[in-house]
N, C-alpha and C positions, 0 to 999 in steps of 0.2 A: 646565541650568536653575538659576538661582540660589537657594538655600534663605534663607529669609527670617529676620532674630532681629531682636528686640526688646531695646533694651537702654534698662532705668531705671536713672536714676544722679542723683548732688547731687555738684555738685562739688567741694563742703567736703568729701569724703574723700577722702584721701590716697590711698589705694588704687584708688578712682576716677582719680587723676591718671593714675594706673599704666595703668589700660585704657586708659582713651581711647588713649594714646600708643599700644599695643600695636596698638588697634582702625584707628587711625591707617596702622599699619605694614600689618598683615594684608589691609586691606579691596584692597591694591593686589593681591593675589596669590591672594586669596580670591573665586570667586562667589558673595558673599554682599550680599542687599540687609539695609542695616543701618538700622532704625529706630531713631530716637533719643527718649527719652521723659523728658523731666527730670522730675525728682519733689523732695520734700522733704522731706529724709532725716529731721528732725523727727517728720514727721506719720509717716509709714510706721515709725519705732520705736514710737510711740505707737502704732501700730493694729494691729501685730504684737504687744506687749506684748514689744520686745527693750529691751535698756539699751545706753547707751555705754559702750567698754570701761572708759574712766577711771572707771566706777562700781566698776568691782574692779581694787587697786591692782596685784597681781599681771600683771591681763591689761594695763595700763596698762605698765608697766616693759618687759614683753615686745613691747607695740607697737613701740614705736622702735625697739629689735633687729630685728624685723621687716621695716619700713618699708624699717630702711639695707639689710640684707639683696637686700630685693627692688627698692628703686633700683638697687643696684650689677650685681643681675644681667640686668636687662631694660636697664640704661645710659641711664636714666632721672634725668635731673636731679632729686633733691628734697631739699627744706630740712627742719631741725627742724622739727617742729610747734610751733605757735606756743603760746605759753606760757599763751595766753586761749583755746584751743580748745575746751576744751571748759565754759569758761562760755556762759551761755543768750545771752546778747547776743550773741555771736558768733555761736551756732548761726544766732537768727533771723537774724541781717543776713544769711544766705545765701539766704534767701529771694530775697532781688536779683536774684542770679546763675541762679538758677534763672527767675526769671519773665523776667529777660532774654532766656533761651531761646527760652522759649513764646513770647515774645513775635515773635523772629526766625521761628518758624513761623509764628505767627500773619499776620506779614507777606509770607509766603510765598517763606523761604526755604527751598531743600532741606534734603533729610540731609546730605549732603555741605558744605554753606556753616553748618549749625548744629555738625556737629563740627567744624568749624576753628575757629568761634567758643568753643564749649568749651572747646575742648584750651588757647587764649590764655586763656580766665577760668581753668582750671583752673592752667595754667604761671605766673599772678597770682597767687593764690593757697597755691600751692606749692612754683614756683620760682625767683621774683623776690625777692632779699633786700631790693629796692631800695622794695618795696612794705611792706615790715615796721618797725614803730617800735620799737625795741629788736627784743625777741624778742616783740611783738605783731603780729598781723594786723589792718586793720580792715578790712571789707569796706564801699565807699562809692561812690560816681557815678564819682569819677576813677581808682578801680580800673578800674570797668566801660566806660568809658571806654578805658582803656588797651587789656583786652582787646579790647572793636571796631578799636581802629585796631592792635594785632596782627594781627586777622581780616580784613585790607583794607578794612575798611569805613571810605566816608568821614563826615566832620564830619555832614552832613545828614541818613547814615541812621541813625547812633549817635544822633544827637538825637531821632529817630521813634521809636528801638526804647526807647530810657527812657524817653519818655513813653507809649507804649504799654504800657511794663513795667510801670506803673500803675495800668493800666483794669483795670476787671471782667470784661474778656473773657480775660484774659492771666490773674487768678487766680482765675478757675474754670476754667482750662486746666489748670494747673499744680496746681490741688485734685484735679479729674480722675484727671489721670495717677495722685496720690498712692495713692486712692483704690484706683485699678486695681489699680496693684503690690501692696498690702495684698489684696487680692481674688484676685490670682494665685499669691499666697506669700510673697511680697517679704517681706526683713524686715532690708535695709540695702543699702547702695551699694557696686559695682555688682551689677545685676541682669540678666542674660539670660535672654531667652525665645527657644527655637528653635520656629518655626513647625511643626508637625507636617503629616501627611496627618490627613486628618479621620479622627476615633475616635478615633488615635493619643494617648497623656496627652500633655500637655507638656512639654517639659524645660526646667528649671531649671540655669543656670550662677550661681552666686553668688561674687565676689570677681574679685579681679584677676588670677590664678594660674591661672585653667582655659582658658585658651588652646590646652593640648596637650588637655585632655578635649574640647572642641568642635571640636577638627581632629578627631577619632576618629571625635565624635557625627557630624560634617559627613561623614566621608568624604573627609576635605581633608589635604593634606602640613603637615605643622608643620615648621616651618623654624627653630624654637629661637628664644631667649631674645632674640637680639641685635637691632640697631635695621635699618633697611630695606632697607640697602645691604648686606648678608648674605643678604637672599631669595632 
């Protein structure tokens, strides 16, 4: 039987890029149903009461070291962080990308067609230099754009899901989710919930690194670091 996780995430983190791909690899090899739950990593610092690490310059320096670190070893494509990262303008225009999401559920795509969508908004975001202005990011239509036609999707249904990423139904989906994660414990991107047996607490996976702790928790083979054709 398939064991069920929850996974909230914003794909304005870096780290996030790191899962999805990971989650990407795993789910072929894995029986795991994987829910996907975009949030907004904004709101969920704010209702956790956590900070971005650029608020302390030490945990800032040590990011990038990180970052490269864990590209190199999962063999994950990613770029410097962009140099306006972690001004507020940025943060919010990630709002987009998130409600893009909700939005592609909202129009009743699966799990499976909202992470391919992902992983292309998140590899925009991350690992396209060709989408960066100097060493800026901006997040805008023909980013999100791009991503959809990454994600096979055609001209007609990228036009529905950005205008859907607009309505009221699409952000109090995506306030929702936020909401939840903060309610659950959540308190930054990514976020796992492994479905328990009833009574059972919850488990929590936090970060892009516990891939070998959830092979454990699952009772599943971890197959290491490397991309999919290693499994």
């Amino acid at each position: 039987m398939a064991r069920k996780v929850s996974l909230f995430f914003d794909c304005i983190s870096p780290y996030t890029h790191i899962s999805l791909s990971l989650w990407s690899r795993y789910l072929k090899v894995w029986p795991v149903e994987l829910t996907l739950r975009p949030f907004f990593l904004g709101g969920v610092m704010a209702g956790s009461g956590n900070q971005p690490p650029g608020m302390l310059p030490a945990k800032a320096a040590f990011l990038h070291q990180d970052l490269a670190r864990s590209a190199a070893l999962y063999e994950v494509p990613l770029l410097e962080m962009p140099s306006n990262f972690f001004d507020a303008p940025l943060q919010r225009s990630a709002l987009k990308v998130s409600r893009l999401l909700c939005a592609a559920q909202l129009d009743g795509c699966d799990d499976a067609k909202v992470l391919k969508l992902a992983l292309a908004a998140s590899k925009c975001l991350h690992a396209d230099a060709g989408l960066r202005a100097g060493s800026e990011l901006t997040i805008d239509d023909a980013l999100m754009r791009r991503a959809c036609a990454d994600a096979a999707l055609d001209r007609t249904q990228t036009q529905a899901l950005l205008e859907l990423a607009q309505g009221e139904a699409t952000k109090q989906a995506l306030r929702a989710n936020t909401e939840e994660a903060v309610a659950r414990g959540a308190f930054g991107s990514p976020t796992a919930f492994v479905h328990e047996a009833a009574g059972a607490p919850e488990a929590m996976f936090f970060g892009s690194d516990r891939m070998e702790q959830l092979a454990h928790h699952l009772g599943l083979p971890y197959h290491g670091a490397g991309p999919a054709s290693r499994l």
